[in-house]
C-alpha positions as CSV (number, residue, x, y, z in Angstrom):
1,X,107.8,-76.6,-55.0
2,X,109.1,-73.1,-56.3
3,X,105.0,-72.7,-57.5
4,X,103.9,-73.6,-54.2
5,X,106.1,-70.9,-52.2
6,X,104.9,-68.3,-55.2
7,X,101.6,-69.4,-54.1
8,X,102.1,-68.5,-50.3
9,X,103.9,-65.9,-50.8
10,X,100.7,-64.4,-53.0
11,X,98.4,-65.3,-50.0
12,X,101.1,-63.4,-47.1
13,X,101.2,-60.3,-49.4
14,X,97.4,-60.1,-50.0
15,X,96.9,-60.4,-46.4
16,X,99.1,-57.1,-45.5
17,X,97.6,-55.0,-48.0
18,X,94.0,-55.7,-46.1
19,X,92.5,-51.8,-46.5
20,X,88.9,-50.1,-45.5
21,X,87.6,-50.8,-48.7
22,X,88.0,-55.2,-48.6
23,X,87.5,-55.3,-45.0
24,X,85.8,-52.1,-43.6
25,X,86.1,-51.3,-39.6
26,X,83.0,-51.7,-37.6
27,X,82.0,-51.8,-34.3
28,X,78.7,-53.1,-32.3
29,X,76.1,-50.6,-31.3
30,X,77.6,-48.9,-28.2
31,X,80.8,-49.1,-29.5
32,X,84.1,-51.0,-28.4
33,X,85.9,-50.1,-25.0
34,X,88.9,-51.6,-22.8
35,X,87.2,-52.6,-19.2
36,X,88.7,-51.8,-16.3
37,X,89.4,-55.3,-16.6
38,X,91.8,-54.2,-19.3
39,X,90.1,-56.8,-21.3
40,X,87.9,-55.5,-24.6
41,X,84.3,-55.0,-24.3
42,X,81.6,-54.4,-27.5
43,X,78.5,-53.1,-27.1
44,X,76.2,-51.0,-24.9
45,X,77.7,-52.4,-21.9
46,X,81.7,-51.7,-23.3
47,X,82.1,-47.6,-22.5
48,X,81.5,-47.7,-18.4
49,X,84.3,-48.0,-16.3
50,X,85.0,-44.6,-15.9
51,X,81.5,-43.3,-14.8
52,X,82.1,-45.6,-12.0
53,X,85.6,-44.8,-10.7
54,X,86.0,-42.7,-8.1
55,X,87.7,-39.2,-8.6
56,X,89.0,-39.0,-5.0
57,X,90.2,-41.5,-2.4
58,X,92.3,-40.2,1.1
59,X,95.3,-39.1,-0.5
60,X,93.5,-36.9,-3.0
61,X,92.4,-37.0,-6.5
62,X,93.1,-39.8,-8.5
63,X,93.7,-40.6,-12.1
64,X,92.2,-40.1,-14.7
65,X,90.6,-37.2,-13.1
66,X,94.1,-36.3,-11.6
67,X,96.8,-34.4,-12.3
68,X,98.2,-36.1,-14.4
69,X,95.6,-35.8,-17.1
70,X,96.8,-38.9,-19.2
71,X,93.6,-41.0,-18.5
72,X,90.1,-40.2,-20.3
73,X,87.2,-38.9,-18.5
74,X,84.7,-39.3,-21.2
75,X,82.2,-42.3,-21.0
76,X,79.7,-43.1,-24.1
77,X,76.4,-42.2,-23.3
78,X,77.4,-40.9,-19.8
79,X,78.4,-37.3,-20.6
80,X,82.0,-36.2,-20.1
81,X,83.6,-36.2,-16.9
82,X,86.2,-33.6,-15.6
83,X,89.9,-33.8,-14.6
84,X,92.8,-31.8,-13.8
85,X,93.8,-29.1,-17.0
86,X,90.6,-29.1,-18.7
87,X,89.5,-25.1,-19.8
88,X,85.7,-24.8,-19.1
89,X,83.2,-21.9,-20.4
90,X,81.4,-20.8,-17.7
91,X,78.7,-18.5,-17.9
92,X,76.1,-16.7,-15.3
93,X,73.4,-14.9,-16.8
94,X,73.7,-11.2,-15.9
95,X,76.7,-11.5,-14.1
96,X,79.3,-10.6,-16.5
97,X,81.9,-10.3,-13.5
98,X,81.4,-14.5,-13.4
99,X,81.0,-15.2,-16.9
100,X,84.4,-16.5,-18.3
101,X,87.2,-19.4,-18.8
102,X,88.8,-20.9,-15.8
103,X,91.0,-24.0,-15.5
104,X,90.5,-27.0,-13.2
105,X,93.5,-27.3,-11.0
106,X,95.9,-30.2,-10.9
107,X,94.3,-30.8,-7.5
108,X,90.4,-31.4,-9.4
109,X,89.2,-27.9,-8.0
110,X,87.6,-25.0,-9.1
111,X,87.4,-21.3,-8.2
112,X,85.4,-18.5,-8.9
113,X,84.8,-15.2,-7.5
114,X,82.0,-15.1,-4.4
115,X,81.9,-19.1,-4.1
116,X,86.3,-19.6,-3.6
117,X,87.3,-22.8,-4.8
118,X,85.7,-26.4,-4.8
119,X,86.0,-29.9,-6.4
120,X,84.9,-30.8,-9.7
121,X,87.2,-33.6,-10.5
122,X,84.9,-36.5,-12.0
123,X,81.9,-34.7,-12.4
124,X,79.6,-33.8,-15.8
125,X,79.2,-30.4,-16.9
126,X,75.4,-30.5,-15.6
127,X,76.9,-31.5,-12.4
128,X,79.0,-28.2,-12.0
129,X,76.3,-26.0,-13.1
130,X,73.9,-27.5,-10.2
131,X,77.0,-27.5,-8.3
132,X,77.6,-23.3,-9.3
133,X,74.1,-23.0,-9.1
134,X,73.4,-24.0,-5.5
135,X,76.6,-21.8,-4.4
136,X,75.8,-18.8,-6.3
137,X,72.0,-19.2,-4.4
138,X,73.1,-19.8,-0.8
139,X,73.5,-16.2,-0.5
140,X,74.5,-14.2,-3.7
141,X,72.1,-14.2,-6.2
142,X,68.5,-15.0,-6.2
143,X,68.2,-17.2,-9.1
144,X,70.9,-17.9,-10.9
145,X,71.0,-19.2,-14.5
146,X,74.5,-20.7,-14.9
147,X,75.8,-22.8,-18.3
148,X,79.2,-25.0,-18.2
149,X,80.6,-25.7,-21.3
150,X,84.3,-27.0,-22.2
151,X,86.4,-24.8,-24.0
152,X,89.6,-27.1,-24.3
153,X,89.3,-30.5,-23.2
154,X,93.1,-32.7,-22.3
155,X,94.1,-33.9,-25.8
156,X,95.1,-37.4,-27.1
157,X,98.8,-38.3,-28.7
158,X,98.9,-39.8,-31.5
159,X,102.4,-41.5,-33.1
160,X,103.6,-44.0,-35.4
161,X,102.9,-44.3,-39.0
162,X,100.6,-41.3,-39.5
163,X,101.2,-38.2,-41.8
164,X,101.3,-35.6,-38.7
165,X,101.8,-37.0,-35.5
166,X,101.5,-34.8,-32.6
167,X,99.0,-34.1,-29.7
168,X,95.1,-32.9,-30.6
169,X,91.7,-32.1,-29.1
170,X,89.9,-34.6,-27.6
171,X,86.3,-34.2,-28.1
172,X,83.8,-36.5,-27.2
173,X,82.4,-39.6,-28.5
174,X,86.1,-40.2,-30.5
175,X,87.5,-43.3,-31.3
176,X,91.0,-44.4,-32.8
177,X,89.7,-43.8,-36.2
178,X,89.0,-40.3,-36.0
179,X,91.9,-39.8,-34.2
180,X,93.6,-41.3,-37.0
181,X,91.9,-38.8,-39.5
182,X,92.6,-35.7,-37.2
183,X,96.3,-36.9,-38.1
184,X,95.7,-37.0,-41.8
185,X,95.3,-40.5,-42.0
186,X,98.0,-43.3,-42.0
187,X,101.1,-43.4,-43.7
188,X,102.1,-45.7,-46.6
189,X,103.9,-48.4,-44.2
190,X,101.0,-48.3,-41.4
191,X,99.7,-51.6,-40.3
192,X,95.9,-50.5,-40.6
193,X,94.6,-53.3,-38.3
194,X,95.1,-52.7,-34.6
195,X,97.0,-50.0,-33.0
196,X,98.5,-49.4,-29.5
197,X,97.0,-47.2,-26.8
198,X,98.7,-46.7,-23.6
199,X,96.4,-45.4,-20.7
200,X,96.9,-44.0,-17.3
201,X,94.3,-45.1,-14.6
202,X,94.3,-45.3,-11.0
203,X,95.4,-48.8,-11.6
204,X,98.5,-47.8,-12.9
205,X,99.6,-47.4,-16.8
206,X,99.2,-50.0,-19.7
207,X,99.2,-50.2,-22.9
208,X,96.5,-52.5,-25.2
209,X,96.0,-53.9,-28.8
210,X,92.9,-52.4,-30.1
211,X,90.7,-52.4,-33.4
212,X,90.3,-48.5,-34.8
213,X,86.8,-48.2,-34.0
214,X,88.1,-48.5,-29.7
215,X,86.7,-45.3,-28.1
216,X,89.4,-43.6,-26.7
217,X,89.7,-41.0,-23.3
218,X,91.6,-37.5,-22.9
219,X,95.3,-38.5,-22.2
220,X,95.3,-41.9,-24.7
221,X,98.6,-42.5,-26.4
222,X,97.5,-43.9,-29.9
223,X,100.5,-45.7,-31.6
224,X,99.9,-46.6,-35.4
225,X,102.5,-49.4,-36.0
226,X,104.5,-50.5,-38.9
227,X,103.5,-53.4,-41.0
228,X,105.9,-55.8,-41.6
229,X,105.9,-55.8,-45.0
């Protein structure tokens, strides 16, 4: 009996020190993403709720292109979308006067000089600049050549058994394992299998089990847990 509990115990202890090198993380081609569903998703089809949520409805603008900021804009192989407090780059050829940073309100808007403010909440950078572009034209400039790019995007928390938790970029394309790796990597008592990420939407806020190569949106609360033992 006593070589018999040895025996398991072996077994239980071999199974919590699982690591990258015995069992590697992977992840389908297209990734792995939480559905609107709030179910898990791999593949092409996994990374697409958001480029079909609506950024406004008749109160207003609506998470997570809201105020708020604490749900991700960014879609795999959609292009970022915009929300409320991220720091855009925008420049007009020739028209140093336009050419600078400016912040999307907590209302989703915009303004510039000449064209006042309008809504960008949900939309890609290539949507702004034909957005800009068409403004700038009715009226100002003949032909206007305008680039978007973001210069601070809302970032993602990470807590929990890492060696620097804290807040960071987001950039896009990331996943919980970079995320991970932006926060120097796990500490010695992480539980390297799933993590938690808690996520704002229009539908309200929850939290999910996930596998560390889950792409993850502006605003995602990554929670490394503790492993038993």
């Amino acid at each position: 009996m006593r070589y018999a509990t040895i025996i398991l115990a072996g077994l239980a202890l071999s199974a919590c020190t699982t690591d990258w090198e015995s069992s590697p993380p992977d992840a389908a081609p297209g990734g792995v993403g939480i559905m609107a569903t709030g179910s898990l998703m791999e593949g092409p089809k996994a990374i697409s709720p958001a480029s079909h949520a609506p950024a406004r409805n008749a109160r207003g603008v609506v998470p997570p292109f809201g105020a708020t900021g604490e749900a991700a804009a960014y879609e795999y192989l959609h292009g970022y979308r915009v929300g409320a407090g991220d720091r855009l780059t925008i420049r007009v050829m020739g028209q140093p006067e336009l050419t600078g940073a400016y912040v999307v309100d907590p209302s989703g808007n915009l303004s510039m000089p000449l064209i006042n403010t309008f809504p960008v909440a949900g939309m890609t950078m290539k949507g702004i600049e034909r957005t800009i572009t068409a403004k700038l034209r009715n009226g100002y400039l003949r032909n206007p050549s305008v680039s978007v790019q973001p210069a601070a995007l809302r970032p993602v928390y990470i807590l929990g058994e890492v060696k620097r938790a804290g807040n960071y970029p987001y950039q896009p394309g990331m996943t919980v394992q970079t995320a991970i790796a932006m926060a120097r990597g796990y500490s010695d008592r992480a539980d390297m299998n799933k993590v938690l990420i808690t996520r704002r939407t229009s539908r309200g806020t929850s939290t999910y089990k996930v596998p560390v190569t889950t792409q993850i949106y502006p605003g995602d609360i990554i929670f490394v847990r503790e492993r038993w033992f």
